[in-house]
N, C-alpha and C positions, 0 to 999 in steps of 0.2 A: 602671099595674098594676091587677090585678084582686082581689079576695079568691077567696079558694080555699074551695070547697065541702067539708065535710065528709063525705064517701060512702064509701059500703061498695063499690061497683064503681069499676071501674077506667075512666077516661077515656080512652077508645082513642086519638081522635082526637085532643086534648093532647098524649097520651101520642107518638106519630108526629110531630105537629109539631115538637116540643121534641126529638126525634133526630136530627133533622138536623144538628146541632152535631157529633155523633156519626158522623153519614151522612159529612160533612165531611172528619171527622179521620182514619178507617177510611181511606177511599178514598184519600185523600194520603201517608199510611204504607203502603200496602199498595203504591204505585207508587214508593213510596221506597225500598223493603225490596228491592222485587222487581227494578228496574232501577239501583239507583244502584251496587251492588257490580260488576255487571259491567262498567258503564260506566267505573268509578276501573279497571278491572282493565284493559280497552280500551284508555283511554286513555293512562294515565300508568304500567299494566303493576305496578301494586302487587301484592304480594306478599298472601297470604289474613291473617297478621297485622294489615300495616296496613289492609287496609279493615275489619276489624274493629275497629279501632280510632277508625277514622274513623265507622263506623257504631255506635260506645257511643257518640258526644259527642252525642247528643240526648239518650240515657239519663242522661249524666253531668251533662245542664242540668236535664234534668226531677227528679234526685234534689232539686236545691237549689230551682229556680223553681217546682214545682209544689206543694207543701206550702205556700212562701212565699206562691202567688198564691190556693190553698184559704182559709189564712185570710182573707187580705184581703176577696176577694168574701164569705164569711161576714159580714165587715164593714162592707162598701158599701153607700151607701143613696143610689140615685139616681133619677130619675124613669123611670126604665125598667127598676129595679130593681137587683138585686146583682151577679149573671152577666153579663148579657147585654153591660153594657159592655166588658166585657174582649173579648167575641166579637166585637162589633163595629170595635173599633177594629186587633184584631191579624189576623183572619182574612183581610182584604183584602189586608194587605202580606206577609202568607203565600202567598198565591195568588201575587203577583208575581214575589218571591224563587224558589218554587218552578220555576216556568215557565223562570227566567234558570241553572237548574241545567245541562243540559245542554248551554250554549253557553257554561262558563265555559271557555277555553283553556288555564288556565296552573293550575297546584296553588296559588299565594296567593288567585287571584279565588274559583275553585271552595269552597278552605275558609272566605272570608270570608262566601260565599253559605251552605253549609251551616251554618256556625255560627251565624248571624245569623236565617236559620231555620228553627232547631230550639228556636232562645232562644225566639222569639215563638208557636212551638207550643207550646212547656215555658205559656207566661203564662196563654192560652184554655182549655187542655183542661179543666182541674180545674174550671175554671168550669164548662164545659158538661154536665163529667157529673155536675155537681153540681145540673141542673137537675131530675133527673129524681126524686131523693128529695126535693126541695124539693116538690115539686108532687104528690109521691102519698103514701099511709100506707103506713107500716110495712110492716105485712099484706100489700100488694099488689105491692111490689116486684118480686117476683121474676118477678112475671106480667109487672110496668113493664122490668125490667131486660130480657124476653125479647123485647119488642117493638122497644125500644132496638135492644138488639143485631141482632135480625132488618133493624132500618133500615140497622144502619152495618156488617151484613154486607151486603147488597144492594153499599155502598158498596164495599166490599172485592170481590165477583164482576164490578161494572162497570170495578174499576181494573185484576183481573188480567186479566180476559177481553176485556175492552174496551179495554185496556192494552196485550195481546199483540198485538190485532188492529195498533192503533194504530204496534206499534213495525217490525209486517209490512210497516208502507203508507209511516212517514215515519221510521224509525229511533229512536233516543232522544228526539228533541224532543216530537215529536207526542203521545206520552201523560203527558208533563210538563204539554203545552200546553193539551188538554182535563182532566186533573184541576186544573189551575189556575181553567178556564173553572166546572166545577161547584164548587169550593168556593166560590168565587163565588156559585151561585145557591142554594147552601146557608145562606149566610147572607143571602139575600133573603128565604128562604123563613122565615127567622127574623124577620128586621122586617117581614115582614108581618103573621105570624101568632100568634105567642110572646108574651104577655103574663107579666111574674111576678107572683104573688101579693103581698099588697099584706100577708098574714097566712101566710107558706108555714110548712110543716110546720117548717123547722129557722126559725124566727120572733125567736129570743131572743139578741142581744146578750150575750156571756160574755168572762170574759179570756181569755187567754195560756196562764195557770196550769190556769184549768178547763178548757183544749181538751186536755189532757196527756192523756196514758196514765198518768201518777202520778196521776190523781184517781181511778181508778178500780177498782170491788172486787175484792181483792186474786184470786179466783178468777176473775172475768173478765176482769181484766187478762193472768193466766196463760193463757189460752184465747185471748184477741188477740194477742196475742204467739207464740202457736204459730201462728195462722192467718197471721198475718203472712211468719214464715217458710215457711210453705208455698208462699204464692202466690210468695216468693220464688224454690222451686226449678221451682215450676212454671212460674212464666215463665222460668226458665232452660232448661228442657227446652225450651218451646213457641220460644224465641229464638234456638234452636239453628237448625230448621228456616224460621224468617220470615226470617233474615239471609243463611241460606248457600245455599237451598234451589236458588235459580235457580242457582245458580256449581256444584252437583251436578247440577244438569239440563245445563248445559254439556260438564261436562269427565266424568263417568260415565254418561248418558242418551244423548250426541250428542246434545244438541238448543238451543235457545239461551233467552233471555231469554224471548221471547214464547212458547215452548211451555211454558217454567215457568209463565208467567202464566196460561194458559191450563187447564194441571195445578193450580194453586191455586184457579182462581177453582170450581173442581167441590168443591175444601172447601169455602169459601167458601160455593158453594151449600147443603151440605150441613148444614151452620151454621146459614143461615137458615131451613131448612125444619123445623130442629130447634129453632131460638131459643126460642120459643113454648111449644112441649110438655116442654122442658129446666122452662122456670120453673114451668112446671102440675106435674110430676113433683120437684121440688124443693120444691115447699108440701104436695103429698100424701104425701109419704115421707122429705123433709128434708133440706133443705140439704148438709150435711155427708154424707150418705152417699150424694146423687146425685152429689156432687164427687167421691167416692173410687171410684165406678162409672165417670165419667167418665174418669179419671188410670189405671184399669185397665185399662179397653178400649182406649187410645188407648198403652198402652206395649204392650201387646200385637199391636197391628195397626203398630208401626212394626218389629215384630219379621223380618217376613220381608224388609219393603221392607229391611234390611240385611243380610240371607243373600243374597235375589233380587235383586240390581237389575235391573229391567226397566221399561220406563215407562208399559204397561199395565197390569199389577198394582198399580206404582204410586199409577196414575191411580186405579183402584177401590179401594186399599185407604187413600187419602186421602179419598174422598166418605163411607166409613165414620166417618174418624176426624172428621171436623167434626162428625156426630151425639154422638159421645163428648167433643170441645172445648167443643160446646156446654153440656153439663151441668156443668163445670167453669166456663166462661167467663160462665154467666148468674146461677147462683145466689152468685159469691163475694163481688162488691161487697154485693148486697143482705144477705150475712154483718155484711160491714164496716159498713152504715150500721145495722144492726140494736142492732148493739152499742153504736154512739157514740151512740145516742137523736136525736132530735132538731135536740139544740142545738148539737153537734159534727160535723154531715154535713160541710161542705166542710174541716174541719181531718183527719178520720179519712179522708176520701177521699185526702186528702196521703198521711197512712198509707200507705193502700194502694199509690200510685205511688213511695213512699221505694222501698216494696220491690220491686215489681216492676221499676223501674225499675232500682235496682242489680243484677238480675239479669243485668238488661239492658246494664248498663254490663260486667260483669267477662264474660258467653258473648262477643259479638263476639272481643273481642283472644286471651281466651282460648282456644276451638276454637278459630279461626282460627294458633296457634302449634301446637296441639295437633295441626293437618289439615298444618302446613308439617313439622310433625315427622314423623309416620305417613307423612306421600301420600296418602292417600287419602280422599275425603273422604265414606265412609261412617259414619266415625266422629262425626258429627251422629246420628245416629240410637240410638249408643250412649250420649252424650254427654244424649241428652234424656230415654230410655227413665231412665239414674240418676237425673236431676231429679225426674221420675215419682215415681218409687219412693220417693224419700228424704220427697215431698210426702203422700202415701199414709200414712206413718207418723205425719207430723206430724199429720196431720189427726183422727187416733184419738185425741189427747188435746185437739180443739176440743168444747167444751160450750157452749156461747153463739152466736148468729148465727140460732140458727131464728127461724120468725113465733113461738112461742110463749115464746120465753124472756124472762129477764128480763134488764133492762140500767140499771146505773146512772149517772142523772143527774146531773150537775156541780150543785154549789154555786153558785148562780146572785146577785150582787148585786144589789138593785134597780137598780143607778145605771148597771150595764151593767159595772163595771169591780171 
């Protein structure tokens, strides 16, 4: 491990290495989301309930294992650091599981492969994206979070686009089999290059007690707890279209898996070309209200794809909305670690994924009974546009989470405990 420099700029280069973890995760969910529903639907002919159901149980592991595995790494002290071990050890047999998805035959092998992992992605993520408040200030996040993101969107445009191409040429296997092959060299590109600081920014050893939300002042607390549920409905709206989006492109588009993937991967694009000037426009004008620009513009433009469905307008009025995901999607974690100071990044990053996560666990089963009930499965776009809105409200009583505000620190013991 290395000591960590105290600097007013931001370390691109660190900054890009250390996403890969990121790169990694992006690209494996994004061919998760985008092919696995069709394929349960294919093959074993489920009903839009159960694959929703089937597709919360990552959300249902990551509620409990990701919070669980934040603290820990906050707590580990290894020669390679806090994170990285978790990434190391579980990302590989990730890649493997993932690969053996498409040729399981029977619904017991199939769910013992997804459960098993989704467990071991639930373990790594919070690690990984806990790397990148580790290693930068406060201040600079949002710029850190938008280069993050720009990586592990790239991640996300090679899995749909790359994805679709892939399922053109070898059907389901083939882009199971190449995103297995890169998360692989995702985390090469970590032990090669990724050193943790030896003094990183969240540096201090705390309890249990101090990691809480009861430690903290009572007005900030109120304001994390609103932003909390925000991100909640927003990733409930955003969950709506990542789960069902291809299964709409099939049965209202005519068209199949790989043309979804291909109609995604132009967000995707549009994502990362906006990552960047999201996070520079969320430090000039603030967090919270490039969030609620974003959550406007983007319920706004899903407005006609549910009047029109067509899958040209579609296609362009989804490369709009990734410029508006993005202002949303870059500046809210940097909310969250802004608020937990410090010494509680990887317990507050749990935070973050309780909730998002649960969003995520209750939209699958939910629209999915919701679409078996209606017919039709436009009702995603209604279904996300309320999440929108309801998040949009919440966000008008967040006061906390900019570069400038204040945040308070836990009660720290010398002895660690």
């Amino acid at each position: 491990m290395e000591n960590l420099p105290n600097k007013d700029k931001l370390n691109i280069k660190a900054t890009v290495l250390l996403s890969f973890g990121f790169f990694g995760s992006s690209l494996i969910w994004q061919v998760y989301s985008n092919f696995v529903p069709p394929l349960l639907e294919a093959r074993f002919g489920f009903t839009t309930f159960v694959i929703g159901l089937i597709m919360a149980i990552d959300s249902f592991l990551g509620v409990i294992i990701q919070p669980l595995f934040g603290r820990l790494s906050d707590k580990t002290r290894t020669r390679i650091g806090r994170r990285l071990p978790y990434l190391f050890v579980c990302m590989p047999l990730c890649a493997i599981l993932f690969i053996l998805i498409p040729h399981m035959p029977s619904i017991p092998t199939m769910m013992i492969v997804i459960i098993v992992f989704t467990f071991l992605m639930g373990v790594w993520r919070t690690p990984a994206v806990s790397l990148m408040p580790d290693m930068t200030p406060g201040h600079l996040q949002s710029q850190a979070n938008g280069i993050v993101n720009l990586v592990g969107a790239v991640g996300a445009i090679i899995a749909l686009g790359g994805g679709g191409l892939m399922y053109s040429i070898g059907g389901y296997p083939l882009p199971f089999f190449i995103a297995g092959l890169l998360l692989l060299a995702a985390m090469g590109v970590l032990i090669l290059f990724v050193r943790e600081p030896k003094t990183p920014y969240a540096k201090t050893n705390i309890s249990d007690k101090n990691m809480s939300i009861r430690n903290m002042e009572a007005k900030e607390r109120k304001s994390f707890i609103f932003l909390l549920c925000a991100i909640f409905f927003w990733f409930a709206g955003f969950n709506a279209i990542d789960t069902f989006f291809s299964l709409y492109v099939i049965h209202v588009l005519d068209g199949n898996a790989g043309q979804a993937g291909m109609m995604l991967s132009l967000f995707a694009a549009f994502l990362v070309v906006f990552s960047i000037p999201a996070g520079i426009i969320g430090a000039k004008i603030g967090r919270r209200k490039t969030i609620i620009i974003g959550l406007c513009g983007i319920s706004i433009l899903f407005v006609p794809m549910l009047l029109f469905p067509n899958a040209a307008l579609t296609t362009i009025l989804l490369m709009a909305a990734g410029i508006f995901w993005a202002c949303v999607n870059i500046n809210s974690l940097p909310m969250v670690t802004r608020i937990s100071g410090p010494l509680r990044i990887g317990a507050f990053i749990g935070y973050y994924y309780l909730f998002s996560f649960s969003a995520q666990i209750i939209t699958p089963p939910l629209l999915g009974l919701i679409r078996d009930i209606v017919g039709y499965y436009e009702v995603l776009f209604i279904y996300a546009i309320i999440g929108f809105a309801i998040s949009i409200v919440l966000m008008l009583f967040v006061r906390h989470g900019e570069i400038n505000s204040e945040h308070t620190e836990p009660i720290v013991n010398n002895n660690g405990d």
